[in-house]
PDB file of N, CA, C and O in Angstrom:
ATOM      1  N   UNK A   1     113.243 130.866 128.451  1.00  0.00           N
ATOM      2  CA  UNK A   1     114.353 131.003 127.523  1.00  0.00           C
ATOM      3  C   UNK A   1     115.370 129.904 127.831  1.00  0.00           C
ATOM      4  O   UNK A   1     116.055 130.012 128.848  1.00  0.00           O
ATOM      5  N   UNK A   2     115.500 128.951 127.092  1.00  0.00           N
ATOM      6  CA  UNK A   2     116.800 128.061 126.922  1.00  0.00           C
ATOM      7  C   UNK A   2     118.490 128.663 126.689  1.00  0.00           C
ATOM      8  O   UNK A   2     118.784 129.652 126.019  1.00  0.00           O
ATOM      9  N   UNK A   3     119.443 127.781 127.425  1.00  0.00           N
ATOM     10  CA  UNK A   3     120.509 128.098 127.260  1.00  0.00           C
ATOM     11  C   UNK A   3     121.580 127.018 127.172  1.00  0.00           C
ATOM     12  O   UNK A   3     121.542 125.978 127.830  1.00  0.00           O
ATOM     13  N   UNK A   4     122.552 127.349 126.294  1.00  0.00           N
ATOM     14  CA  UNK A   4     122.933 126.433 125.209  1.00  0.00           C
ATOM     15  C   UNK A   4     124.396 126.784 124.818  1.00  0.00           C
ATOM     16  O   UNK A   4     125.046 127.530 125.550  1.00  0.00           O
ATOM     17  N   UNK A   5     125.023 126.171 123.477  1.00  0.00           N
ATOM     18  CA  UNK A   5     126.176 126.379 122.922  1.00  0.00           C
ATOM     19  C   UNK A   5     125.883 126.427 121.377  1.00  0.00           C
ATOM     20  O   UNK A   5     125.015 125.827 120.743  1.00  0.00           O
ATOM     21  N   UNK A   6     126.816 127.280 120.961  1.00  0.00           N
ATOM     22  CA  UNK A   6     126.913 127.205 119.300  1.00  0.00           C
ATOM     23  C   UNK A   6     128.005 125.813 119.125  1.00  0.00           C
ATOM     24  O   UNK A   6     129.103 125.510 119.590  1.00  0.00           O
ATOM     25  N   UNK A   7     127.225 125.319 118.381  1.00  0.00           N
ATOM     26  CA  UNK A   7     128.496 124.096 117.600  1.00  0.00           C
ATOM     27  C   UNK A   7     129.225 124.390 116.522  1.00  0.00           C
ATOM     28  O   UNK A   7     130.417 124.161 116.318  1.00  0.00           O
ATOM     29  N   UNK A   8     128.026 125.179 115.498  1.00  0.00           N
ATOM     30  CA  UNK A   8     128.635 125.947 114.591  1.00  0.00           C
ATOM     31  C   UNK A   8     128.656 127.037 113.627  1.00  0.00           C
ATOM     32  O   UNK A   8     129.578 127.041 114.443  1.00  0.00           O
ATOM     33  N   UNK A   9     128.632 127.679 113.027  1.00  0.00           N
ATOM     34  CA  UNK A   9     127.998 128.913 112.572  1.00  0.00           C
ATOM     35  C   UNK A   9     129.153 129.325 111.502  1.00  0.00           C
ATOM     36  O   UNK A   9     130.325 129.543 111.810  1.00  0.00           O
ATOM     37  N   UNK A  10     128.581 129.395 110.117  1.00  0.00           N
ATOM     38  CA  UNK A  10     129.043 129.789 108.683  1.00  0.00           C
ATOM     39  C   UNK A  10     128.500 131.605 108.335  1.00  0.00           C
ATOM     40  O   UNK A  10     127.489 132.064 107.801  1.00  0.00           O
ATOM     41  N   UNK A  11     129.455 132.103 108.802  1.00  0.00           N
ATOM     42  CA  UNK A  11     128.937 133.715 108.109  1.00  0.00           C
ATOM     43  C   UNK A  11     128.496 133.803 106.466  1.00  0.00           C
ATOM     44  O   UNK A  11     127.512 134.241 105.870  1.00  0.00           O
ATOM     45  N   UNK A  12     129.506 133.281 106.149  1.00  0.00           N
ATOM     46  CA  UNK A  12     129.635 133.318 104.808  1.00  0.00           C
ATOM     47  C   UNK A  12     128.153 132.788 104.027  1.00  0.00           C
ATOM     48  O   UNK A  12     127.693 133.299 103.006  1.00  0.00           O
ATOM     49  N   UNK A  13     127.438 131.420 104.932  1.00  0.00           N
ATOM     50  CA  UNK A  13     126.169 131.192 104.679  1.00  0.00           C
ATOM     51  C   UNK A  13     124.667 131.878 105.418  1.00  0.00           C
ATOM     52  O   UNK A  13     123.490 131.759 105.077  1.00  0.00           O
ATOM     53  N   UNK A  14     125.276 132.587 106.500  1.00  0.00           N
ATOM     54  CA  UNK A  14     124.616 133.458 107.647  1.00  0.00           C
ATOM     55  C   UNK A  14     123.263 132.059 108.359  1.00  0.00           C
ATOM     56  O   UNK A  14     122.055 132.113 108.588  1.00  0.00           O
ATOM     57  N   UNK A  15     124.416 130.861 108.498  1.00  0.00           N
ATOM     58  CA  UNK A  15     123.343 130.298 109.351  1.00  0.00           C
ATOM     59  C   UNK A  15     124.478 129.365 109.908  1.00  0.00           C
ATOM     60  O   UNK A  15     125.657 129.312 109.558  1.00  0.00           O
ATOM     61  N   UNK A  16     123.747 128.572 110.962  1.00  0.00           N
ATOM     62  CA  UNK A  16     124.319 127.676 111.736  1.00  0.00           C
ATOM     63  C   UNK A  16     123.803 126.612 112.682  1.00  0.00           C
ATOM     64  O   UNK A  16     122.698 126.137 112.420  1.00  0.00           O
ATOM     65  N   UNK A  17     124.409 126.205 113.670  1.00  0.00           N
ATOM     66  CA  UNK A  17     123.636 125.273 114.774  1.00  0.00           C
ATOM     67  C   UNK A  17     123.842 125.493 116.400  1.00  0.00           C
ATOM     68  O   UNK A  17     125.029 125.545 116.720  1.00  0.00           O
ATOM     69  N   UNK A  18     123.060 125.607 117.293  1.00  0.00           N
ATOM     70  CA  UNK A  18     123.108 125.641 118.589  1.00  0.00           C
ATOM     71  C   UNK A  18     122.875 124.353 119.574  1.00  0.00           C
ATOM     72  O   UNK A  18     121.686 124.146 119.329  1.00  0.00           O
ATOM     73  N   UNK A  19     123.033 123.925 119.983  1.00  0.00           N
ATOM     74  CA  UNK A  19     122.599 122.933 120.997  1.00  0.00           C
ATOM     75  C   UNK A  19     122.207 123.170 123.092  1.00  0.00           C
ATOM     76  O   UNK A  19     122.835 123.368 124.131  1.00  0.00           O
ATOM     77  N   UNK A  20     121.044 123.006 122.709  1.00  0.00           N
ATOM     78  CA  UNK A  20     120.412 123.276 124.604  1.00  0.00           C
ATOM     79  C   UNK A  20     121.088 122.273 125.361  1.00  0.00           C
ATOM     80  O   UNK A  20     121.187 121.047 125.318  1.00  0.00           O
ATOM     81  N   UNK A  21     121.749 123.702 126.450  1.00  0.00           N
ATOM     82  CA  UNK A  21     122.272 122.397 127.421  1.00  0.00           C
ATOM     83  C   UNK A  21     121.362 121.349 127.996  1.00  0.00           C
ATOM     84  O   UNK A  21     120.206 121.344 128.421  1.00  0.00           O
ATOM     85  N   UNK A  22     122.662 120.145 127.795  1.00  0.00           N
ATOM     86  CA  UNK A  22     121.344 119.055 128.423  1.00  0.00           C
ATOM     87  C   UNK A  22     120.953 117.919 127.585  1.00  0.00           C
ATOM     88  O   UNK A  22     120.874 116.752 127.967  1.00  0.00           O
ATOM     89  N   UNK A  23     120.718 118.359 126.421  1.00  0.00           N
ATOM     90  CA  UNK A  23     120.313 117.767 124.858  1.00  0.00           C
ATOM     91  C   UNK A  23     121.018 117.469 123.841  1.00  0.00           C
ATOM     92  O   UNK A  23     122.153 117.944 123.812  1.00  0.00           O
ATOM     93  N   UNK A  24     120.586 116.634 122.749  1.00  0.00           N
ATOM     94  CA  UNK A  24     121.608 116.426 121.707  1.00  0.00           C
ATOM     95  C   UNK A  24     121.437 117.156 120.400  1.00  0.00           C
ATOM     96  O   UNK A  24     122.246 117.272 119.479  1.00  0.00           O
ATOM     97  N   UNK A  25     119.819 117.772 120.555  1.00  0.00           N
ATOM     98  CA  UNK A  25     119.242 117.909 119.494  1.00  0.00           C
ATOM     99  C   UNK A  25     119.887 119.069 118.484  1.00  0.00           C
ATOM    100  O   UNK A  25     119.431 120.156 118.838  1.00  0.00           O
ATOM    101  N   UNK A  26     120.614 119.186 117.570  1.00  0.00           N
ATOM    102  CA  UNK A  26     120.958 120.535 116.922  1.00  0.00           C
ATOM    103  C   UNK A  26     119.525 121.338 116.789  1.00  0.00           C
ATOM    104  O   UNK A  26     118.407 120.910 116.504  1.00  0.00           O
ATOM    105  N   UNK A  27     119.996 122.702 117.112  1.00  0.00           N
ATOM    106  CA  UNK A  27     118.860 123.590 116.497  1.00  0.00           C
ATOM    107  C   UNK A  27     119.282 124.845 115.371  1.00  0.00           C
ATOM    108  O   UNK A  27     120.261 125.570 115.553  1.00  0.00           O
ATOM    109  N   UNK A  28     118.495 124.946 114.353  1.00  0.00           N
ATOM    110  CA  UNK A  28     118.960 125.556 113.592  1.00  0.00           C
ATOM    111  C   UNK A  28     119.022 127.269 113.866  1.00  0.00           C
ATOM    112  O   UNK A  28     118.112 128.012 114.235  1.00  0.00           O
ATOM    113  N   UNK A  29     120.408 127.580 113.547  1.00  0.00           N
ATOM    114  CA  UNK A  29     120.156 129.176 113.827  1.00  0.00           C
ATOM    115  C   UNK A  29     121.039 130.102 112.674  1.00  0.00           C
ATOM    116  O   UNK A  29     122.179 130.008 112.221  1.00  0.00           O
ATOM    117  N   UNK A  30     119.687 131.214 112.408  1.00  0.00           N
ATOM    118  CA  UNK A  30     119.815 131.726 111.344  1.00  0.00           C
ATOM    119  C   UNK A  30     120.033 133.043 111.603  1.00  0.00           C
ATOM    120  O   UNK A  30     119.334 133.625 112.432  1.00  0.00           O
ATOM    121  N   UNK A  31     120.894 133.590 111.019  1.00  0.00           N
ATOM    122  CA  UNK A  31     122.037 134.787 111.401  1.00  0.00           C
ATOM    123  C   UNK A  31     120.625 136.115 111.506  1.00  0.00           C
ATOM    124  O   UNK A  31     120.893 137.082 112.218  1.00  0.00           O
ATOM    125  N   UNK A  32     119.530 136.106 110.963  1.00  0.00           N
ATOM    126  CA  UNK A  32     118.448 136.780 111.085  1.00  0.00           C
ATOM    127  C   UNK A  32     117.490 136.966 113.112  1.00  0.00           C
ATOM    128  O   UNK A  32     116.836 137.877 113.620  1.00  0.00           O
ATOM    129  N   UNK A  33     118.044 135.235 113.755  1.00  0.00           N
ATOM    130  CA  UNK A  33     117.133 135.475 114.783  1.00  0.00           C
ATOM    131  C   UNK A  33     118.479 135.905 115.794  1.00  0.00           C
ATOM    132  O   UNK A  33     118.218 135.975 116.995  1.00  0.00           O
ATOM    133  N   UNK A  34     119.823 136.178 115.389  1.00  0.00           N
ATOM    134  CA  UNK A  34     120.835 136.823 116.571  1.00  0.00           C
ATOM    135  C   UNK A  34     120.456 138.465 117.012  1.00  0.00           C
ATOM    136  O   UNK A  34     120.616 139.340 116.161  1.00  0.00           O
ATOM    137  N   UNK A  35     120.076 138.729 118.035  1.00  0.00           N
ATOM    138  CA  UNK A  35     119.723 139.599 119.219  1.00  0.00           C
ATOM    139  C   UNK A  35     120.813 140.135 119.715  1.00  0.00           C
ATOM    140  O   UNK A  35     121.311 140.021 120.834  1.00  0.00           O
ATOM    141  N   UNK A  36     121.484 141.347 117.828  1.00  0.00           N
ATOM    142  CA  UNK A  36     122.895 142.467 118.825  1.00  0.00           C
ATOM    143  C   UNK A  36     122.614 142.994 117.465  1.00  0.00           C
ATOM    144  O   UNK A  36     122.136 142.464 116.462  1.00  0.00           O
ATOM    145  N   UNK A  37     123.190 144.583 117.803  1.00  0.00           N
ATOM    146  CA  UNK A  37     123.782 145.206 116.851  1.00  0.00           C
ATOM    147  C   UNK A  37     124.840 145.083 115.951  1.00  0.00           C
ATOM    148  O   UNK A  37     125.358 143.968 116.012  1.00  0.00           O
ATOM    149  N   UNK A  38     125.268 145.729 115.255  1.00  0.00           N
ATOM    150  CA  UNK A  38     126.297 145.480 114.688  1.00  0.00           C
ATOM    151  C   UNK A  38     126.047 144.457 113.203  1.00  0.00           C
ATOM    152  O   UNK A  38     125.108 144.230 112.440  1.00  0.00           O
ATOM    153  N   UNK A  39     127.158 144.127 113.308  1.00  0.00           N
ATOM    154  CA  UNK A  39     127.483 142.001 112.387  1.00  0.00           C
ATOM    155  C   UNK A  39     127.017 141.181 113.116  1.00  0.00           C
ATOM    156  O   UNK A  39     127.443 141.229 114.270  1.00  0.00           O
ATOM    157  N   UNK A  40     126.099 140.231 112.834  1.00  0.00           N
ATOM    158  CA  UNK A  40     125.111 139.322 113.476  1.00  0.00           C
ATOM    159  C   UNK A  40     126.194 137.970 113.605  1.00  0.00           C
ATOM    160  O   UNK A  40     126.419 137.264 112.622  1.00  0.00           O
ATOM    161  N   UNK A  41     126.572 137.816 114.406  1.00  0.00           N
ATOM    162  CA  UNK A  41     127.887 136.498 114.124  1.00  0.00           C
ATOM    163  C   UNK A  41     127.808 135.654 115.275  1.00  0.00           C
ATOM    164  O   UNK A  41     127.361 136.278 116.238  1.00  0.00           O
ATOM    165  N   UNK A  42     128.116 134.306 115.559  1.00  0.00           N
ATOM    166  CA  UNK A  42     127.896 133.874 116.922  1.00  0.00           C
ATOM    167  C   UNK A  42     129.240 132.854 116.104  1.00  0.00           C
ATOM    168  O   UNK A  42     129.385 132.658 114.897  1.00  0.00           O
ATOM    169  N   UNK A  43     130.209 132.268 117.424  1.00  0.00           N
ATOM    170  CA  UNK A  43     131.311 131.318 117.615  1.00  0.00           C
ATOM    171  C   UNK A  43     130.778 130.411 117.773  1.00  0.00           C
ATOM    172  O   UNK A  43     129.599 130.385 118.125  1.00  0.00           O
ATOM    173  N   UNK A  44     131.680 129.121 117.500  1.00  0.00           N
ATOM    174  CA  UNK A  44     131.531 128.143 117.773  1.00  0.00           C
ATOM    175  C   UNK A  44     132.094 127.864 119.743  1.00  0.00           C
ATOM    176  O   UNK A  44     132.973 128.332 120.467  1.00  0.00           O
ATOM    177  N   UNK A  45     131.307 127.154 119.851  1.00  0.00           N
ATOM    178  CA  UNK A  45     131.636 127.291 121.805  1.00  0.00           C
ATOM    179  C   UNK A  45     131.021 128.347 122.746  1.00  0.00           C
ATOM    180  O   UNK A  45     131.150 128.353 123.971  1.00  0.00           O
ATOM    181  N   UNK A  46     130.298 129.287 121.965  1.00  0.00           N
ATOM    182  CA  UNK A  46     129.913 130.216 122.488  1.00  0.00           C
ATOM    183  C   UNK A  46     128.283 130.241 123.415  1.00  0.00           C
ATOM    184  O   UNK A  46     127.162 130.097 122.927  1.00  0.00           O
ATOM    185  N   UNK A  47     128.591 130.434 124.613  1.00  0.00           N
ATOM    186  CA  UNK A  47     127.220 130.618 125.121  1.00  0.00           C
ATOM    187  C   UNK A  47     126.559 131.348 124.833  1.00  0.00           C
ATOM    188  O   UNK A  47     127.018 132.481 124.685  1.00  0.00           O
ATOM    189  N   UNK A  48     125.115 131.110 124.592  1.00  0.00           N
ATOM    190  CA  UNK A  48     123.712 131.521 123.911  1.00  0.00           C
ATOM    191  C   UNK A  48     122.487 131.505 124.977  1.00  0.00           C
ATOM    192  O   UNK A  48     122.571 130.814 125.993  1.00  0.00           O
ATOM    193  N   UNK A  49     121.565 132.145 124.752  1.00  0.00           N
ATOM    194  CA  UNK A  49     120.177 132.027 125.474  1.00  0.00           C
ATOM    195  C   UNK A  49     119.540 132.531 123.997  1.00  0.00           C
ATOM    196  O   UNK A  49     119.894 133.342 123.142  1.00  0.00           O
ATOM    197  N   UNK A  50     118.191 131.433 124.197  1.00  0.00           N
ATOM    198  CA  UNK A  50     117.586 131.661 123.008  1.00  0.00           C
ATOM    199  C   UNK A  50     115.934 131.025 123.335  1.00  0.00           C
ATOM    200  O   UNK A  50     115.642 130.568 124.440  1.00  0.00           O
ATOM    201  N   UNK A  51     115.052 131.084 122.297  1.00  0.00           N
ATOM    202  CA  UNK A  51     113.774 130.691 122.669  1.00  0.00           C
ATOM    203  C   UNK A  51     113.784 129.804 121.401  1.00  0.00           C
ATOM    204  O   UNK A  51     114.398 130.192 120.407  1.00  0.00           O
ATOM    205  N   UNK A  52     113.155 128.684 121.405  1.00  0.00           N
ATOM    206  CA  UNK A  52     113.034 127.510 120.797  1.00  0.00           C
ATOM    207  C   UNK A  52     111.518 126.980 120.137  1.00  0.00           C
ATOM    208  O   UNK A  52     110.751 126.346 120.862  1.00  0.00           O
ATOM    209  N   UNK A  53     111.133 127.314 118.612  1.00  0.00           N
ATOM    210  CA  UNK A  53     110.018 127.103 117.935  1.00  0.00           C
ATOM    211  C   UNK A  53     110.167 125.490 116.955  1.00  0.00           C
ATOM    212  O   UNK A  53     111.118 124.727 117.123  1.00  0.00           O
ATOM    213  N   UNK A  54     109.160 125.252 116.072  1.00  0.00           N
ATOM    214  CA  UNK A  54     109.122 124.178 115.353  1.00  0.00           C
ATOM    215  C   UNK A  54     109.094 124.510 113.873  1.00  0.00           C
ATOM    216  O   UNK A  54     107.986 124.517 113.337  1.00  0.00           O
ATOM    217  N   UNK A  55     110.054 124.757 113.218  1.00  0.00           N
ATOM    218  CA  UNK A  55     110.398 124.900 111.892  1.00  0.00           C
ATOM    219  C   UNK A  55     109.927 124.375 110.885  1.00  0.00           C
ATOM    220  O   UNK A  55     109.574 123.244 111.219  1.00  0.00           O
ATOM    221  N   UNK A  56     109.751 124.518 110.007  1.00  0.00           N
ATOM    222  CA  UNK A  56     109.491 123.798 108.665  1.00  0.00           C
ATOM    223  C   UNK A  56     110.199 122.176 109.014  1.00  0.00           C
ATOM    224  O   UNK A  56     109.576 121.134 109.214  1.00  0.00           O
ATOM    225  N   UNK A  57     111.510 122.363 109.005  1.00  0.00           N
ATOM    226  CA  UNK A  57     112.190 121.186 109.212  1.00  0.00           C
ATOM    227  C   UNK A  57     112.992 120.832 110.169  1.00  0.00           C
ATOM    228  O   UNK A  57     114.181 120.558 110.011  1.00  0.00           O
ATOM    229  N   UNK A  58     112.431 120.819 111.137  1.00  0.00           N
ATOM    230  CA  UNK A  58     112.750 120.707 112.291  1.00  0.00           C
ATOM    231  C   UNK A  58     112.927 121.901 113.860  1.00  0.00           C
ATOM    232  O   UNK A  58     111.820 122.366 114.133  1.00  0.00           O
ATOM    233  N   UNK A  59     113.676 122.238 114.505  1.00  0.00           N
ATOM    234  CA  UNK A  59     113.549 123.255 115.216  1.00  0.00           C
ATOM    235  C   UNK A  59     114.598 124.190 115.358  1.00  0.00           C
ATOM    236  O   UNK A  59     115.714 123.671 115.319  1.00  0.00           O
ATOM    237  N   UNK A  60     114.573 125.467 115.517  1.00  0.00           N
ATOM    238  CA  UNK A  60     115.120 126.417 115.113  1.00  0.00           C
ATOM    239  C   UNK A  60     114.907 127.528 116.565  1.00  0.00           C
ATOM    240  O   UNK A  60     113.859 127.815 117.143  1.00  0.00           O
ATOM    241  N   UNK A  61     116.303 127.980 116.852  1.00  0.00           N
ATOM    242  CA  UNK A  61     116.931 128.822 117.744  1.00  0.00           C
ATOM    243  C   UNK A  61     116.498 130.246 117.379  1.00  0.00           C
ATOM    244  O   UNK A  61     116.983 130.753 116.367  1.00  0.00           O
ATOM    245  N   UNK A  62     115.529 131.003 118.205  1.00  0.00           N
ATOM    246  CA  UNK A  62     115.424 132.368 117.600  1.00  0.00           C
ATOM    247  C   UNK A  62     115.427 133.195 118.927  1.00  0.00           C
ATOM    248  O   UNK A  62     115.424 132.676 120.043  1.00  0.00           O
ATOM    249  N   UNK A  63     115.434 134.480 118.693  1.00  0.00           N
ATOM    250  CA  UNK A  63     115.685 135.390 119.575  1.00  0.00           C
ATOM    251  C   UNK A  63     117.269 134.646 120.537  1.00  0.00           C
ATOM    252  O   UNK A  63     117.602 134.289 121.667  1.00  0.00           O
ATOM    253  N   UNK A  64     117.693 134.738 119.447  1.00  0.00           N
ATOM    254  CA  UNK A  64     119.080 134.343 120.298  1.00  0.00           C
ATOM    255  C   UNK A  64     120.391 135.710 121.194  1.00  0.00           C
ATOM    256  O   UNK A  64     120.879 136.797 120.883  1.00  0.00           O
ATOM    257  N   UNK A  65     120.429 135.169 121.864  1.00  0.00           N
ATOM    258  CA  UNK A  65     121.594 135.986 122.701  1.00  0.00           C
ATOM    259  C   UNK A  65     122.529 135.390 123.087  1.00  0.00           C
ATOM    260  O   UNK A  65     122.679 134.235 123.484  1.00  0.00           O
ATOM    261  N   UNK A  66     123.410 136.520 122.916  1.00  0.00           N
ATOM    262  CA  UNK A  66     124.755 135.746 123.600  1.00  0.00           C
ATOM    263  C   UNK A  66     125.435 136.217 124.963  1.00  0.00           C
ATOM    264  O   UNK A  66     125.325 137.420 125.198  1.00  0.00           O
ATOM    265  N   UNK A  67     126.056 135.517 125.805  1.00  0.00           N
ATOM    266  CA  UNK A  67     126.075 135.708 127.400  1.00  0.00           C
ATOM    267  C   UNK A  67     127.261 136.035 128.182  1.00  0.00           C
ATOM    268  O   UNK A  67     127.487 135.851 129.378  1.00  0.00           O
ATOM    269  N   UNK A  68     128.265 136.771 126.887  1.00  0.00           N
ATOM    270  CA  UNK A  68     129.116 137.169 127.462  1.00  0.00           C
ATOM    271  C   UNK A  68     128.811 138.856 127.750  1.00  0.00           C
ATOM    272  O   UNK A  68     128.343 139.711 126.998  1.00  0.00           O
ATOM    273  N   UNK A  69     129.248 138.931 129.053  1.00  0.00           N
ATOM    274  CA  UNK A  69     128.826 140.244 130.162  1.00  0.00           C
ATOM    275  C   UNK A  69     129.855 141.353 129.689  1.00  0.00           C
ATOM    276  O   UNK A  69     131.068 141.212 129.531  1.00  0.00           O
ATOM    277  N   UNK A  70     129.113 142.448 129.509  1.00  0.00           N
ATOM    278  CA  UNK A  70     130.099 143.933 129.256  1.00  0.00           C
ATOM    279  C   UNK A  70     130.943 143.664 130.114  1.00  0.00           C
ATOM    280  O   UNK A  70     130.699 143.006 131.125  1.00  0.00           O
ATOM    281  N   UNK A  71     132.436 144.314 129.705  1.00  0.00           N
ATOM    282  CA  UNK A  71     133.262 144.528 130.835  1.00  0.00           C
ATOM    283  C   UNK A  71     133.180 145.928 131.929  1.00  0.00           C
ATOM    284  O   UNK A  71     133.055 147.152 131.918  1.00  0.00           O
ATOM    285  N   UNK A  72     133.308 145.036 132.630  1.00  0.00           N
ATOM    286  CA  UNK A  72     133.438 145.912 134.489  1.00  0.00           C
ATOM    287  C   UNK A  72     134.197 146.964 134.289  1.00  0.00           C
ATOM    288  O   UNK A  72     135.301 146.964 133.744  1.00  0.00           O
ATOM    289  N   UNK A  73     133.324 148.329 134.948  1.00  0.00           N
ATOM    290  CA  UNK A  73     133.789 149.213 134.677  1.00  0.00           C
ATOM    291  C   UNK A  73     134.536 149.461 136.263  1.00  0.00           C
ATOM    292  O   UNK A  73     133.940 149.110 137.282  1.00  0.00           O
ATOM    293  N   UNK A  74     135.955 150.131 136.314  1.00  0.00           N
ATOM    294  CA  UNK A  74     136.920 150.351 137.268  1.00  0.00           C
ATOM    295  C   UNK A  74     136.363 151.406 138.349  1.00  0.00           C
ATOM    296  O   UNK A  74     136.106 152.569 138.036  1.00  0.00           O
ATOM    297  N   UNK A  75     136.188 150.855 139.748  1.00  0.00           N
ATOM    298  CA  UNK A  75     135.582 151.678 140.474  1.00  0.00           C
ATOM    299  C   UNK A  75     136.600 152.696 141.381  1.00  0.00           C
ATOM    300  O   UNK A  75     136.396 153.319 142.423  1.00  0.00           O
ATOM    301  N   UNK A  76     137.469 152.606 140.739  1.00  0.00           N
ATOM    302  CA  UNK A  76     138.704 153.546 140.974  1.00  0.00           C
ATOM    303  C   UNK A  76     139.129 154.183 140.463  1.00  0.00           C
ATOM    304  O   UNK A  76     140.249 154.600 140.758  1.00  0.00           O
ATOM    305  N   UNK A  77     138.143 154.780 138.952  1.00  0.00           N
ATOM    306  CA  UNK A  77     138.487 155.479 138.065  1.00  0.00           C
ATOM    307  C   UNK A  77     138.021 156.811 138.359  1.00  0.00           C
ATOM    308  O   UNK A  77     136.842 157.147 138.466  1.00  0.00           O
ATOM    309  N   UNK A  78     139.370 157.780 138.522  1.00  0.00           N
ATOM    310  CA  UNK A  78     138.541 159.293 138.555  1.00  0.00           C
ATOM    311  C   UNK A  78     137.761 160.113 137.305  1.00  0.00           C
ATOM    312  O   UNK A  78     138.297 160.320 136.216  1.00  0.00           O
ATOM    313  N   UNK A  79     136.720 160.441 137.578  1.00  0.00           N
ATOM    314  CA  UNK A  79     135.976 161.149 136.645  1.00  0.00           C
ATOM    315  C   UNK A  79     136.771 162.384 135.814  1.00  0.00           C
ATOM    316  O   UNK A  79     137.474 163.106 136.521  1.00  0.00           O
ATOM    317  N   UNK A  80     136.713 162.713 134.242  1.00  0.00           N
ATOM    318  CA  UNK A  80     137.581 163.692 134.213  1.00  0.00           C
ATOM    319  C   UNK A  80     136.356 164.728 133.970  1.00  0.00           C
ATOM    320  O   UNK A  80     135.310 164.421 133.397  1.00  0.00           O
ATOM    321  N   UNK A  81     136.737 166.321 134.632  1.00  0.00           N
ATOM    322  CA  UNK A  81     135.802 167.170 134.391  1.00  0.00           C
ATOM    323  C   UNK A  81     136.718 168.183 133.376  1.00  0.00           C
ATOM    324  O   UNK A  81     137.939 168.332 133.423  1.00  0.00           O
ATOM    325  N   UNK A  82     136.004 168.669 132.680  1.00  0.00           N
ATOM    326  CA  UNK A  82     136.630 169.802 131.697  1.00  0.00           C
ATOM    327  C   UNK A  82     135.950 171.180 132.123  1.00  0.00           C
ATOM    328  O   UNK A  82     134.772 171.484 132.312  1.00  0.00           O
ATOM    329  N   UNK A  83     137.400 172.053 132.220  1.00  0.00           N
ATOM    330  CA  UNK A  83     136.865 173.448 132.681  1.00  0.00           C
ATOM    331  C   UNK A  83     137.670 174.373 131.574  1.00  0.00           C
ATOM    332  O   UNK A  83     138.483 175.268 131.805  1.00  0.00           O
ATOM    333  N   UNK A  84     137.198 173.885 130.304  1.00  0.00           N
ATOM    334  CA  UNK A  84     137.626 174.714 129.528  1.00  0.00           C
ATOM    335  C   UNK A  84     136.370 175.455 129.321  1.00  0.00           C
ATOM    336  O   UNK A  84     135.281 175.106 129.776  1.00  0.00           O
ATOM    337  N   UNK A  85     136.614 176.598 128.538  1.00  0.00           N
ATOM    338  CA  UNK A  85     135.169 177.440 128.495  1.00  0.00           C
ATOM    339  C   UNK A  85     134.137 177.786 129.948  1.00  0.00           C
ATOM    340  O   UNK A  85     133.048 178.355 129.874  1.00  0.00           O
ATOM    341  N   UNK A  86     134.695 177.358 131.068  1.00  0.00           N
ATOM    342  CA  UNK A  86     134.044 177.989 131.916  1.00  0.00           C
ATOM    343  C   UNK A  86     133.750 179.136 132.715  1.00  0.00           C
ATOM    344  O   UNK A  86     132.801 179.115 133.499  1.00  0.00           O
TER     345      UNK A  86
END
């Protein structure tokens, strides 16, 4: 799996471009191969991991992900228990 940056990405057209670190080559990425729930959307600047095929016209970013990490959950947080109904 390659890892990379969005340069740019049009919702409104649900496609865009990624680039592998390292390289110059744009790769095309289409709001269909983003890997999340929700609204399929990726930023511009945004780190990606993705796997890299040969397109009709050229090459194209699929199974894409993006690499920002859930936030850290507080290990100082007390658990709340409910003793209603008990």
């Amino acid at each position: 799996m390659a890892s990379g940056k969005v340069k740019w990405f049009n919702n409104a057209k649900g496609y865009g471009f990624v680039v592998e670190d390292g390289k110059s080559e744009d790769l095309f990425a289409h709001f269909s191969a983003i890997q999340m729930d929700g609204y399929k959307t990726l930023k511009a600047g945004q780190s990606v991991q993705f796997d890299v095929i040969q397109g009709p016209k050229g090459l194209h970013a699929i199974n894409i992900r993006t690499q920002e990490a859930a936030p850290a959950l507080s290990h100082d947080a007390t658990p709340v228990v409910s003793t209603v109904g008990a």
